[in-house]
N, C-alpha and C positions, 0 to 999 in steps of 0.2 A: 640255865637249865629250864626253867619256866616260859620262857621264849620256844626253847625246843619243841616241849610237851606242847606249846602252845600250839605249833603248825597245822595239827590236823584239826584243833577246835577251831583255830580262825579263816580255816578255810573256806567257809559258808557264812560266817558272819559279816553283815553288813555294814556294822562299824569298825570290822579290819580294814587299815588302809594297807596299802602296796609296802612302804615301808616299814609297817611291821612284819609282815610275813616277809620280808627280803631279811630281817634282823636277825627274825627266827632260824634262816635257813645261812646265815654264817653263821650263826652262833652252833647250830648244829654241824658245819663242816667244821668246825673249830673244835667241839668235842670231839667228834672222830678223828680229827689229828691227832689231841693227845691223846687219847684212849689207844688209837692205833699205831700212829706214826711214829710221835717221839718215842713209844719202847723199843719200834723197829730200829731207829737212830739211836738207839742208845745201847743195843744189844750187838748193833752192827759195829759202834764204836772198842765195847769192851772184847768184841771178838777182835780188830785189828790191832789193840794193845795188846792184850795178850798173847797173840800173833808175834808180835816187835818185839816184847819184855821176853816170852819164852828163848828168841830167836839170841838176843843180847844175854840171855844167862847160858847159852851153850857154845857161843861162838864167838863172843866181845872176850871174853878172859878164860884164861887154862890156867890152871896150876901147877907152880915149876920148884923145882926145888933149889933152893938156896944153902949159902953156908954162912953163917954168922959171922962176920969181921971183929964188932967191939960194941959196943954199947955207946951212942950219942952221944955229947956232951950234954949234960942237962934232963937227959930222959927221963920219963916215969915212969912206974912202975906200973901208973891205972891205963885204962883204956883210953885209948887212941882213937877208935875207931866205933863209938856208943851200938849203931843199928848192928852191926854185925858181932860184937860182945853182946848183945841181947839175943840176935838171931842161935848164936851157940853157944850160949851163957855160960861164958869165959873170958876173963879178962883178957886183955892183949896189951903185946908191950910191943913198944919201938926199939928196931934195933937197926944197925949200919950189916948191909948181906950182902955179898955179891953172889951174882948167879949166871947162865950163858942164855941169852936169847936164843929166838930161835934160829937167830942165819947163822949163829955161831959165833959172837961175839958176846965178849964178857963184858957185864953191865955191873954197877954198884951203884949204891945208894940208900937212904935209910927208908926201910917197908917196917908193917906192922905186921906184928905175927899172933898166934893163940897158943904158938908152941912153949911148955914150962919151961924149956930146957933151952935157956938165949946167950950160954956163955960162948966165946969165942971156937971158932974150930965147929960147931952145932950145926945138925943139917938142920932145916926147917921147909916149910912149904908157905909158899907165900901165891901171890893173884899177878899175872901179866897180861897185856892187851897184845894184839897182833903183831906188836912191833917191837915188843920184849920189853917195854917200860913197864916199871912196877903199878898197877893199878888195886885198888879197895878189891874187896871180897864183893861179889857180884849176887843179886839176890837170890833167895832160893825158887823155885818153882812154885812153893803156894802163895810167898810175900807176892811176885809177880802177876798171879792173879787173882789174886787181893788187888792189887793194885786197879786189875784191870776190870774187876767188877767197879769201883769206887770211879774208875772214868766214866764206865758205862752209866751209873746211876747218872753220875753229874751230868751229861750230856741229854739224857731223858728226862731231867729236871730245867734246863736251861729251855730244851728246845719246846714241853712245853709253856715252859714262863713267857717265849717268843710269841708263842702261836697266839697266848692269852692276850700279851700286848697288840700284834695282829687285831685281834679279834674287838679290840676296845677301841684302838684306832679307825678301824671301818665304821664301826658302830657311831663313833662320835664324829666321823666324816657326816653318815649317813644324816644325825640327829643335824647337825649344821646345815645340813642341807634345807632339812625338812623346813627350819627356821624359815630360812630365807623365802621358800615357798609361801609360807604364812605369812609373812610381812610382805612379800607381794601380792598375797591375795587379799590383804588387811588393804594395802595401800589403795589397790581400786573398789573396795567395796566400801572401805570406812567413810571416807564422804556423804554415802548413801543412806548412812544406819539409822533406821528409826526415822526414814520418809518416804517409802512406800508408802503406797493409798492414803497419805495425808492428805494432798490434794496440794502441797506448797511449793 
């Protein structure tokens, strides 16, 4: 930041060399990316997740109604399914359902359900994917963009962690550089130091 500020003071001054005013002026494109850029990447990011996630909560799973066959061997009575017994804070239990896809074929297998009522002969509603396999309960609309703000952060925190590395890398190309310069200017001068107008 003091590089930045610096630009317009060392612009007159005669002990500015070229590489510092070239340090100041990536250091200043390098602010303006993160200040400008990575929000835009990161706000463009949580728009196309939430885009996706909304798109997979209205079209990856339907809800079909099933009928309860029996109860698992071994099943229990707590949840099955932690994020979506939190989402509708109700326990779920596993049960064995058959239900009809949608080409028309009857499917079975053991899903989790929220429904209290899991005895045999029970309708229930259960989650299927496109293809009438039983799939999880699908997130709600705000989890989903929850989600998608939490990408968008992270991607405007990465990109500008990037620009900074960027930004340190040039820097200390630059400073490498400079070196070299000085120990070649060292190399032909040092010989000479302290014998002008000696007379030796």
């Amino acid at each position: 930041m003091r590089a930045v500020l610096g630009i317009r003071r060392w612009r007159h001054n005669p002990l500015c060399r070229p590489t510092d005013r070239h340090e100041a002026w990536v250091a200043l494109v390098a602010l303006l990316s993160m200040v400008l850029a990575a929000p835009a990447l990161g706000l463009l990011c949580g728009a196309l997740t939430d885009d996706a996630l909304q798109r997979a909560v209205h079209t990856q799973r339907r809800p079909t109604a099933a009928v309860v066959v029996r109860e698992p061997l071994g099943s229990s009575r707590f949840a099955q399914d932690p994020e979506s017994a939190v989402a509708e804070g109700t326990a779920r239990t596993s049960v064995v359902a058959r239900w009809t896809a949608p080409d028309g074929t009857v499917r079975a297998g053991r899903v989790v359900t929220a429904s209290r009522t899991t005895t045999p002969g029970a309708r229930i509603r259960i989650w299927t994917d496109d293809a009438g396999r039983a799939a999880q309960r699908p997130m709600d609309a705000s989890t989903a963009r929850t989600h998608a703000v939490l990408a968008g952060i992270g991607v405007t925190l990465l990109a500008a962690g990037l620009m900074e590395t960027a930004r340190r890398l040039v820097v200390r190309h630059m400073m490498q550089r400079r070196y070299i310069r000085l120990d070649m200017a060292w190399a032909e001068t040092g010989p000479d130091w302290g014998r002008t107008g000696t007379g030796s």
